[in-house]
C-alpha positions as CSV (number, residue, x, y, z in Angstrom):
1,X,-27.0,2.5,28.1
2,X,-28.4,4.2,25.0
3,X,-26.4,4.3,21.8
4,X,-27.1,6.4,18.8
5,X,-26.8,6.1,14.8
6,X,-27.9,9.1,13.5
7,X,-27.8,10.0,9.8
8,X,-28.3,13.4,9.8
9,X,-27.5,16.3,11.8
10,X,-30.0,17.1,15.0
11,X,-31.7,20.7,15.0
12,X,-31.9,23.0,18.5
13,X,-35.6,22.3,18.8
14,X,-35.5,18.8,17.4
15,X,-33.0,18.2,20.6
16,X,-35.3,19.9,22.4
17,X,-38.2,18.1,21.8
18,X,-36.7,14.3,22.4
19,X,-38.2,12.7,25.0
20,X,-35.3,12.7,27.8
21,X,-37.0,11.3,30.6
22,X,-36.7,7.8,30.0
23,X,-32.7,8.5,29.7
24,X,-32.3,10.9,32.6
25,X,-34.0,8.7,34.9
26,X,-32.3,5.4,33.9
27,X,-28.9,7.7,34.4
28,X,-29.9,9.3,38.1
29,X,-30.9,5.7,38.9
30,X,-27.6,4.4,38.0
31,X,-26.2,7.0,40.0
32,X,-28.2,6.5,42.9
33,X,-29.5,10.6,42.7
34,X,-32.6,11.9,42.6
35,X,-34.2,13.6,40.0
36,X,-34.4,17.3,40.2
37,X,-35.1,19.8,37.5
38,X,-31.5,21.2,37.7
39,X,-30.3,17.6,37.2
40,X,-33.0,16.9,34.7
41,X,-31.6,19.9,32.6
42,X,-27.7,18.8,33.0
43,X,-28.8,15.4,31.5
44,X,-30.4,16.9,28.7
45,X,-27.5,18.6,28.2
46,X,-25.2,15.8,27.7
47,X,-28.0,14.2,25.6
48,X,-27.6,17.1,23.2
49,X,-23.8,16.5,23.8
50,X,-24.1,13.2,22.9
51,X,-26.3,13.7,19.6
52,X,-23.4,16.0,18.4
53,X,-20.8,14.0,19.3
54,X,-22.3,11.6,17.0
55,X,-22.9,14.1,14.4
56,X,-18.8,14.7,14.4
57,X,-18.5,11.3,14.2
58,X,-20.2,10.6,11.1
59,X,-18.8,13.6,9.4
60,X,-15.0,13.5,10.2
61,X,-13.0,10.8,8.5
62,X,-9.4,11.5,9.6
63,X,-8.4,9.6,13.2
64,X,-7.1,13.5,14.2
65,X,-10.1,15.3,13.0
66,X,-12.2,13.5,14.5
67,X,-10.7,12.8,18.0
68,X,-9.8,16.8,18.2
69,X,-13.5,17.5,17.5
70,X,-14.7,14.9,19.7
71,X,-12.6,16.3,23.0
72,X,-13.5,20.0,22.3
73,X,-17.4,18.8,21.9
74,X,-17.4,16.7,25.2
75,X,-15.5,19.4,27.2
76,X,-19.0,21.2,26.9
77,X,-20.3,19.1,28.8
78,X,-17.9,17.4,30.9
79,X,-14.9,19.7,32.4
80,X,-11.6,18.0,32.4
81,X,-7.9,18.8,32.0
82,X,-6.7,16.1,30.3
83,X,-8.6,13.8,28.0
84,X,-6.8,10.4,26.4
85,X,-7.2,8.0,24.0
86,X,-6.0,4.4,24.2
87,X,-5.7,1.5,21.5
88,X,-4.5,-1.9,23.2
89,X,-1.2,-4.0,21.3
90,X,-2.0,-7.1,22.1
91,X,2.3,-8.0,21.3
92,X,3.2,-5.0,24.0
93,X,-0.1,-6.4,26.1
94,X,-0.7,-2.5,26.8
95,X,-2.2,0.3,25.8
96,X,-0.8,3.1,23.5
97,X,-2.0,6.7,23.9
98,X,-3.4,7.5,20.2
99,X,-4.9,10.9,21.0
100,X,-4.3,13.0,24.1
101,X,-5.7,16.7,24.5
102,X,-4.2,19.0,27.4
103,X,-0.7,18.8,28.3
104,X,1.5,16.0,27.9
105,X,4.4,14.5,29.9
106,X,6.8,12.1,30.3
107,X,4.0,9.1,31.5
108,X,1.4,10.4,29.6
109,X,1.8,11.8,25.8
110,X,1.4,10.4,22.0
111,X,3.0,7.2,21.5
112,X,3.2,6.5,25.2
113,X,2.6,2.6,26.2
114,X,1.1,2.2,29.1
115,X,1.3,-1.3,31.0
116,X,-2.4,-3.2,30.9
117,X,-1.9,-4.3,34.4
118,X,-0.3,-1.0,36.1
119,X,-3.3,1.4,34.9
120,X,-6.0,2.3,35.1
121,X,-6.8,1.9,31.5
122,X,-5.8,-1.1,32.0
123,X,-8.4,-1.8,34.5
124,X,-11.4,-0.5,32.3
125,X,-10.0,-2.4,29.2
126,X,-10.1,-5.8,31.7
127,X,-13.3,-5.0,33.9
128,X,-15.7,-3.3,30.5
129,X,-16.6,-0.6,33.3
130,X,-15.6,2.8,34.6
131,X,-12.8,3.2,36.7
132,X,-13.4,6.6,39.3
133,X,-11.1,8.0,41.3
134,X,-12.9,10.9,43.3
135,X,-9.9,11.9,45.5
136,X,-6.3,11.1,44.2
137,X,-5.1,12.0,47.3
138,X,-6.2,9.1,49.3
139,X,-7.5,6.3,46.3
140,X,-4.3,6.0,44.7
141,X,-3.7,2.6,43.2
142,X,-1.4,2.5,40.1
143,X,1.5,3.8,40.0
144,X,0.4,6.1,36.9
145,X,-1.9,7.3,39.5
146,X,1.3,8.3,41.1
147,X,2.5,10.3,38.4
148,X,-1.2,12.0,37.8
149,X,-1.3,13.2,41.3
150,X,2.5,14.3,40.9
151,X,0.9,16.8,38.0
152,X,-1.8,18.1,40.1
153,X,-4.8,16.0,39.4
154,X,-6.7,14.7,41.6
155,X,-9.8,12.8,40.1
156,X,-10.2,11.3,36.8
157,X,-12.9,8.9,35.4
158,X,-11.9,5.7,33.0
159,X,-13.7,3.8,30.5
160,X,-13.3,1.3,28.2
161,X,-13.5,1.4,24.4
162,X,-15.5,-1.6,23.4
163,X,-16.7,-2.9,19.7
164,X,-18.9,-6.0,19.4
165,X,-18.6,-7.0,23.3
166,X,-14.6,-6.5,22.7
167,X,-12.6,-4.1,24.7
168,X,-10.0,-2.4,21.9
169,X,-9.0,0.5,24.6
170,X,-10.0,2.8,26.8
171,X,-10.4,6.5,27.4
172,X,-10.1,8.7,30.5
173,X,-10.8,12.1,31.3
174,X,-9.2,14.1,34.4
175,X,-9.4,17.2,36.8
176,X,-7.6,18.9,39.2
177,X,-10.4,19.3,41.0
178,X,-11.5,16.7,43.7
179,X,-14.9,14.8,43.0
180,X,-15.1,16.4,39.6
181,X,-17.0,13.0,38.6
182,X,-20.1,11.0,39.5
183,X,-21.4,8.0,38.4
184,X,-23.9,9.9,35.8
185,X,-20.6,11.4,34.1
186,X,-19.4,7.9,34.0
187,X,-22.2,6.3,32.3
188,X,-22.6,9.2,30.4
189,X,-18.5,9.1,29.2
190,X,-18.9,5.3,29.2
191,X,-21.7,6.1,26.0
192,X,-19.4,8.7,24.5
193,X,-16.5,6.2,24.1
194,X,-19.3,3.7,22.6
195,X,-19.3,5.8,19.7
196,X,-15.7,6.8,19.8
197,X,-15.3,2.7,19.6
198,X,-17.8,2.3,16.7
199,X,-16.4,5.0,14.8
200,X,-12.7,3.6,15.3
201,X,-13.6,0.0,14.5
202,X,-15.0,2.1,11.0
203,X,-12.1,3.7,10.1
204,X,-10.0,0.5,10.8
205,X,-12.3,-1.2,8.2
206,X,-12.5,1.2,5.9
207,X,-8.6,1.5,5.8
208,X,-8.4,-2.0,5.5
209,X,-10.6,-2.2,2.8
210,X,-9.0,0.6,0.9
211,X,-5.4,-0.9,1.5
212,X,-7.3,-4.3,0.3
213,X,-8.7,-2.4,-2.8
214,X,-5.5,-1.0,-3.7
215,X,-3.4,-4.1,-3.4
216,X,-6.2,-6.0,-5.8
217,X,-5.7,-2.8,-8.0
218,X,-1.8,-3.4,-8.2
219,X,-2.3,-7.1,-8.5
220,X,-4.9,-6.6,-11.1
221,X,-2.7,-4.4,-12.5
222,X,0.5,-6.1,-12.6
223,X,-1.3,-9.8,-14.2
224,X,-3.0,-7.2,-17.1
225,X,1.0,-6.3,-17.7
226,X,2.3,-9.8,-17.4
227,X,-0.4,-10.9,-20.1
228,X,1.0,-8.2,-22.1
229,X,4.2,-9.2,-22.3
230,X,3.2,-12.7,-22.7
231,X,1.4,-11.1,-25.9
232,X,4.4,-9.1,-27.2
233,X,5.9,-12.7,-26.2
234,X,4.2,-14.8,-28.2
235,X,4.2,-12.1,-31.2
236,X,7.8,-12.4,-31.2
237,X,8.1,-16.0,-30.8
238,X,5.9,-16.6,-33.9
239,X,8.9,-14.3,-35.9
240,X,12.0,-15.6,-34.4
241,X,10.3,-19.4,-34.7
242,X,9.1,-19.1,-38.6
243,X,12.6,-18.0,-39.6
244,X,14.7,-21.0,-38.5
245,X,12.0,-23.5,-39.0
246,X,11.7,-22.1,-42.1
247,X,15.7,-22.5,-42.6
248,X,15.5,-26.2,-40.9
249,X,12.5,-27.6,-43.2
250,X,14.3,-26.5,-46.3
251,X,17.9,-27.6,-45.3
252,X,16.2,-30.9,-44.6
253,X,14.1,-30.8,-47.9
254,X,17.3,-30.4,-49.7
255,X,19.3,-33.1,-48.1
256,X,17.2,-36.0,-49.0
257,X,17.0,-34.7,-53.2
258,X,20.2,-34.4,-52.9
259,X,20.9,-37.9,-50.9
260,X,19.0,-39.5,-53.6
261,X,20.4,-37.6,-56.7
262,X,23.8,-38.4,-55.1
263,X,24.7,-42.0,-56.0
264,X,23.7,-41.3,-59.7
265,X,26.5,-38.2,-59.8
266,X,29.6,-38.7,-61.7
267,X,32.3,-38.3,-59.8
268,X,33.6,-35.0,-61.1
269,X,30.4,-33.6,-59.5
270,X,30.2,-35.8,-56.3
271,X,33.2,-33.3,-54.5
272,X,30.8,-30.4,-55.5
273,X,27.4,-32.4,-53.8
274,X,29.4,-32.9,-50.5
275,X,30.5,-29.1,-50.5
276,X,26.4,-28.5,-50.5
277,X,25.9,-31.2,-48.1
278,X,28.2,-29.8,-45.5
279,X,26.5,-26.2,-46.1
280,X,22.8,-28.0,-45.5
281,X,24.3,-29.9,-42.6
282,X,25.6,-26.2,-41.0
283,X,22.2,-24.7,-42.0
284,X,20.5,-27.4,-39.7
285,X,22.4,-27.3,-36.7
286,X,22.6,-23.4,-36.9
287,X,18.9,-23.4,-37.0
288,X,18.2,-25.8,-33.9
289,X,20.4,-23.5,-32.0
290,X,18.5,-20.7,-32.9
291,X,15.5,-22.9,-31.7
292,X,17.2,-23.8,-28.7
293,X,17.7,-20.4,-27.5
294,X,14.1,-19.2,-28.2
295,X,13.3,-22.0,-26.3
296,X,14.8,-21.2,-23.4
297,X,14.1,-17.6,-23.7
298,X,10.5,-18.9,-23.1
299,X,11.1,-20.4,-20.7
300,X,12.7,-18.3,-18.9
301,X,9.5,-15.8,-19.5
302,X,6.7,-18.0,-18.8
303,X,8.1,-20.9,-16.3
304,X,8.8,-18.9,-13.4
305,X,6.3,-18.6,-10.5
306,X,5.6,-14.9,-9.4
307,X,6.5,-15.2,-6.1
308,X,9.7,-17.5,-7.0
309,X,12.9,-15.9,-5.8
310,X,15.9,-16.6,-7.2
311,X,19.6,-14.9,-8.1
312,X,19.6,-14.0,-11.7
313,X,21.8,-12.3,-14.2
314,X,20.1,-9.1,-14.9
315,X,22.3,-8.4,-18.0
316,X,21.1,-11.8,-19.2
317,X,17.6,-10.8,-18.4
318,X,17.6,-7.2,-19.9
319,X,18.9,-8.5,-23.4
320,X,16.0,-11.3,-23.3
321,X,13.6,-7.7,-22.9
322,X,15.5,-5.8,-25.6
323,X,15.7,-9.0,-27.9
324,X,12.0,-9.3,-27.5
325,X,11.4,-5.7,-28.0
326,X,13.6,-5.2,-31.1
327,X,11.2,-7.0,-33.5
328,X,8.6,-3.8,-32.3
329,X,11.1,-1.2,-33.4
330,X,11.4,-1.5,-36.8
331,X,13.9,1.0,-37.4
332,X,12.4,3.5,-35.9
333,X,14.3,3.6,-32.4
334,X,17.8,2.7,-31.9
335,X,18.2,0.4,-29.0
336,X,21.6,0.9,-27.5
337,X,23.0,-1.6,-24.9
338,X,26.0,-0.5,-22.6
339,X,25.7,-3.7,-20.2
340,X,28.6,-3.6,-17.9
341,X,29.7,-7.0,-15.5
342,X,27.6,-7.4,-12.8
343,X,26.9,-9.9,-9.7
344,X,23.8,-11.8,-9.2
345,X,20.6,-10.1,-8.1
346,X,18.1,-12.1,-6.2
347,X,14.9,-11.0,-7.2
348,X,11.6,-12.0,-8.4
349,X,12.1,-12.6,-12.5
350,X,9.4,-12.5,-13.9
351,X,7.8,-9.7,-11.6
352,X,11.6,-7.7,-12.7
353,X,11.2,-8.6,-16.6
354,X,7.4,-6.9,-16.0
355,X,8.9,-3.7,-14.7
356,X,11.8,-3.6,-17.1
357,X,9.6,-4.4,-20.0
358,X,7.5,-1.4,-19.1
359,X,9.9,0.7,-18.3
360,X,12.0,0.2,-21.8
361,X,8.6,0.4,-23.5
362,X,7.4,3.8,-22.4
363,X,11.3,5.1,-23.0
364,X,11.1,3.7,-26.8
365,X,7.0,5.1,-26.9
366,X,8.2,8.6,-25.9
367,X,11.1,8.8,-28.4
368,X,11.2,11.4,-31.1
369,X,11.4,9.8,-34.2
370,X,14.6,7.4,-35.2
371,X,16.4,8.8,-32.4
372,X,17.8,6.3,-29.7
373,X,17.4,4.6,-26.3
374,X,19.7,3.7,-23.8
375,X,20.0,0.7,-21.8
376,X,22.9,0.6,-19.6
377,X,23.8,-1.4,-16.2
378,X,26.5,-0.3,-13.4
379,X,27.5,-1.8,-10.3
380,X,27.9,1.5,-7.3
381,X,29.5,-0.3,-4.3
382,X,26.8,-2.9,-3.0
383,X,23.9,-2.0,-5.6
384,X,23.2,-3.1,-9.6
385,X,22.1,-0.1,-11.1
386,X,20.1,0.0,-14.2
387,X,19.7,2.9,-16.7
388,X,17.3,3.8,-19.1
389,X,17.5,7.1,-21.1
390,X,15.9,8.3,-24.0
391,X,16.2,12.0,-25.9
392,X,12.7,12.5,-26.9
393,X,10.3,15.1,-25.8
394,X,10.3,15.1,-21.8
395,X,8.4,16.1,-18.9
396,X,7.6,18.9,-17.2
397,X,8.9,18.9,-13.4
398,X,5.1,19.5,-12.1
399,X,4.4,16.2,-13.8
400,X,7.7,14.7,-12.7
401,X,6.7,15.3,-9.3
402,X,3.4,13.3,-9.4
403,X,4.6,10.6,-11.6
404,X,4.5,7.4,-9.7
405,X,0.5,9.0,-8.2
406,X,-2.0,6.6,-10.0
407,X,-4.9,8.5,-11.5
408,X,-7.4,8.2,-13.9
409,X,-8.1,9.9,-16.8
410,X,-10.7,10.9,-19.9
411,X,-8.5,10.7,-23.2
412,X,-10.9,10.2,-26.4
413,X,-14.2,10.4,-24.7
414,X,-13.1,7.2,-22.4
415,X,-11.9,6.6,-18.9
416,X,-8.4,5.6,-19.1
417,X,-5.8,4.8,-16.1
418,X,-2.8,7.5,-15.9
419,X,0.9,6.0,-14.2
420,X,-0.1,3.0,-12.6
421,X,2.3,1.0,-14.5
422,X,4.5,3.3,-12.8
423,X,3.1,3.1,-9.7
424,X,3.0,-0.9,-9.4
425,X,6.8,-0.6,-11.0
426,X,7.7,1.2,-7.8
427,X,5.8,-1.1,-5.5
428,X,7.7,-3.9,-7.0
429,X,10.9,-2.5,-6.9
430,X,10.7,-1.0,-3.6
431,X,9.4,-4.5,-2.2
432,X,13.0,-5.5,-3.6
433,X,14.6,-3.3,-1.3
434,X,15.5,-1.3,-4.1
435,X,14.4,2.9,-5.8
436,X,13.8,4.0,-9.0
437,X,14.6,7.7,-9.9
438,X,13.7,9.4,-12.6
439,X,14.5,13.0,-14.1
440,X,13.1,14.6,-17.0
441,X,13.5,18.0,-19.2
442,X,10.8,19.2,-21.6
443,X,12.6,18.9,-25.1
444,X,15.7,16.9,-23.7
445,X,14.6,13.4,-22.9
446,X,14.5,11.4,-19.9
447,X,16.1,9.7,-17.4
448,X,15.2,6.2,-15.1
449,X,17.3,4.8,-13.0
450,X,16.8,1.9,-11.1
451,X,18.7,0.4,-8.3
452,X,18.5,-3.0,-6.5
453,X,20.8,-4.3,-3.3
454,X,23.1,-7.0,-4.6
């Protein structure tokens, strides 16, 4: 059995002027022929058949491209009336037709799952080798062969798809003509679905990789946008702690001159000293709540696991996002709450504050001026919705359209990524089981609205 990698395309006289002898005669031996010039040029003939099979292989990257160029180049050489395709599911333990050309039917179309032990993929999948049936009439064995001969046909020949000494299929070609097939078309068929095999167990890598790349891509992503907010974070943090430490150091400060100053007071100013005291006392426990809520709000931001799933208050978790964004505003943007009741939503916190965060952060980016920004929750029957909305300068609906597609960009003479934070917003949300929406009008703001099962 001869298989070919070829990395460029074969000329008319280069396939003319490959040796075919050695391959020819190792093909009538197999089939138990002898060699004649007639058969001789018939084998040359699949050889070129071969060569541009492979060619369509290494130029065709969709599954349907390349199977539909595949069956229309081996019909050239091979006659059939039927040709299929099947991929083995190891949980069904048969074997699903992934690409069939000529007419379909009940037993045998797209989709179909054939039993592994009722078929005669089956059998090639099992044995590695061509199945032949020369004469439906008399050979039948399956009951698929049954429902073939039922249609008309009345030979077919079966091989099996195989990758690294593993069957992952199996493909069969059929005629309605008895002893349409020899051995010589079997081995030739059987080197045909080599490269079918080779090029399959490609594409399967390749998507894999490529579903690998993207998921490193939004994981990449989505820790670059947790460090951010643990940035904007710790910015904040450094404000909201400096204020009531500040508050608490001199409250404290102030108590002790005044505890020692206090036993030398006259009396007349004694009533006037405990008036301050009780002030300084309020100041300090004031400021240790103040403390004790940042406190928590960091924890709530940095002591949760990624993956930790838990029922939350979303309001409560929104106003820890607009708290920490407010700081950032500075008068510039007015952030407006409209935060209705709502039940518990079990989600992923912190991957929810990342997504919110971003989300509340492009609305207050994209406002005009000192205009405002909404933030609003609803509960709609069994799902929390959450609203953003902003009146700034909008989107057109060609961009609204393509606005969760990731992209990349040149802005300033530098590559730059364009809606990914969107994109991995969606994936997150969706992986909740919930959908985000958003509308847009140039001039007239925009809308997000975000809805999770509860």
């Amino acid at each position: 059995m001869v298989t070919l990698y070829l990395r460029k395309k074969t000329s008319s006289a280069q396939v003319a002027a490959i040796d075919t002898g050695v391959m020819t005669e190792k093909m009538a031996r197999n089939a138990g022929q002898e060699l004649t010039l007639e058969g001789i040029a018939g084998e040359a003939e699949r050889y070129r058949t071969l060569l541009e099979i492979n060619n369509t292989i290494i130029t065709n990257l969709k599954q349907e491209d390349l199977f539909q160029a595949v069956f229309s180049t081996l019909q050239l050489a091979i006659p059939f009336a039927k040709v299929g395709l099947t991929f083995y599911e190891p949980e069904l333990d048969g074997l699903r037709f992934f690409a069939l050309e000529g007419d379909s039917s009940n037993h045998f179309a797209i989709g179909k799952v054939l039993d592994r032990k009722d078929c005669c993929f089956g059998e090639a999948f099992d044995t590695q080798r061509p199945v032949l049936r020369r004469d439906l009439e008399t050979e039948r064995v399956y009951l698929t062969d049954d429902y073939l001969f039922s249609e008309g046909i009345r030979s077919y020949c079966t091989v099996p798809l195989i990758v690294q000494r593993e069957s992952i299929g199996a493909m069969s070609v059929v005629s309605k003509t008895k002893d349409q097939y020899s051995e010589a078309e079997a081995v030739f068929l059987h080197q045909v679905a080599n490269q079918v095999a080779l090029a399959v167990a490609n594409m399967r890598s390749y998507e894999e990789i490529a579903a690998l790349k993207g998921r490193l891509q939004a994981e990449n992503l989505s820790l670059q946008e947790t460090a951010a907010l643990m940035g904007r974070f710790a910015a904040v943090l450094s404000h909201e702690l400096n204020s009531p430490l500040g508050a608490l150091k001199s409250a404290v400060q102030s108590s002790q001159t005044l505890a020692r100053q206090k036993a030398t007071l006259p009396p007349e100013k004694r009533e006037q000293a405990e008036q301050i005291e009780f002030r300084l006392r309020r100041t300090v426990a004031d400021s240790v709540e103040r403390l004790h809520q940042v406190v928590l709000r960091m924890q709530r931001f940095t002591n949760l696991d990624r993956t930790q799933v838990l029922a939350v208050d979303m309001n409560s978790l929104l106003q820890d996002i607009a708290d920490l964004l407010e700081s950032q505003t500075k008068g510039r943007v007015h952030l407006e709450l409209d935060l209705k009741p709502l039940p518990r939503v079990v989600v992923r916190p912190q991957q929810m504050s990342s997504v919110f965060l971003s989300l509340l952060q492009n609305a207050l980016d994209e406002s005009n001026g000192s205009e405002r920004v909404l933030l609003a929750t609803r509960q709609s029957d069994s799902q929390v919705q959450v609203i953003i909305q902003d009146n700034g300068k909008g989107i057109c609906d060609e961009e609204v359209a393509r606005i969760f597609d990731p992209a990349f960009r040149i802005k300033a003479g530098r590559v730059s990524t364009s809606n990914w934070s969107l994109f991995n917003s969606r994936q997150i949300i969706q992986e909740h089981g919930g959908q985000i929406e958003i509308q847009s009008s140039v001039g007239k703001g925009t809308l997000v609205r975000v809805a999770l099962p509860c």
